[in-house]
C-alpha positions in Angstrom: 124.9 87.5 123.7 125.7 91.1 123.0 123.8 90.8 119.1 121.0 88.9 121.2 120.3 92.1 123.2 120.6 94.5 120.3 118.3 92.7 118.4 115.8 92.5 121.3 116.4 96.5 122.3 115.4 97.1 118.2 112.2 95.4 118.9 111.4 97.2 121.3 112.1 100.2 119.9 110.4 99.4 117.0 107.4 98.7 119.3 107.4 102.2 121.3 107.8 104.0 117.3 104.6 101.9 116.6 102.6 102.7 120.2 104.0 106.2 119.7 102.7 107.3 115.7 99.2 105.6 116.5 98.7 106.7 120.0 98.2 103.7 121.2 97.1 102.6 125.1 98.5 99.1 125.5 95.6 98.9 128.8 92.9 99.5 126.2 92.0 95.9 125.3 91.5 97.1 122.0 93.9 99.6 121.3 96.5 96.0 122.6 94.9 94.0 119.6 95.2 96.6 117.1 99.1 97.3 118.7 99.5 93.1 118.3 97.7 93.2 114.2 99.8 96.2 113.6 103.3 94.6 115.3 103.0 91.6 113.7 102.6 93.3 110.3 105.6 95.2 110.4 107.4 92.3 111.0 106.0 90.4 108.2 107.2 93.4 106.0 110.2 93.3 107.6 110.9 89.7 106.6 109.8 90.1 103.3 111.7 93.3 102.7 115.2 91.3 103.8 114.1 88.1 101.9 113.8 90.3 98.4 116.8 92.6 99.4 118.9 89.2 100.3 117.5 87.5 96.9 118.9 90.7 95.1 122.2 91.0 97.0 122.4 87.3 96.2 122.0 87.4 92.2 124.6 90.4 92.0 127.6 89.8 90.7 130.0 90.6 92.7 133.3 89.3 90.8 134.8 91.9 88.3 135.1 90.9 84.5 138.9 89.6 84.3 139.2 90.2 81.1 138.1 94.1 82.1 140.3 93.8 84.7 143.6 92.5 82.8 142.8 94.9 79.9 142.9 97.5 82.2 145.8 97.0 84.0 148.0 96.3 80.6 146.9 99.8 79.2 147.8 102.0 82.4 151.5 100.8 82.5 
């Protein structure tokens, strides 16, 4: 429950930093639509920024050489 709310209190921030840079008045009909176009496009980056950061975390490799490792160990003793 607890990540539930922080994820919903970063939207909303994220929200206010969008309404706040553009000076946007969310009772302006369309000043709303350009908040909703300009909401909805940040998210979309949002995704696509994790998906190619996940897709690059995911192809790393993680696991050290062992022979790098064994050869390393043996020489420092």
């Amino acid at each position: 429950m607890r990540i539930f709310l922080i994820f919903l209190l970063f939207l909303f921030l994220s929200a206010l930093v969008i309404v706040s840079n553009d000076n946007l008045h969310l009772k302006n009909k369309n000043e709303a639509m350009q908040f909703g176009r300009l909401y909805y496009s940040w998210l979309l980056n949002l995704g696509y920024n994790t998906y190619k950061t996940t897709g690059y975390i995911v192809k790393f490799d993680w696991l050290p050489n062992q022979n790098n490792s064994l050869n390393n160990t043996n020489e420092s003793k």
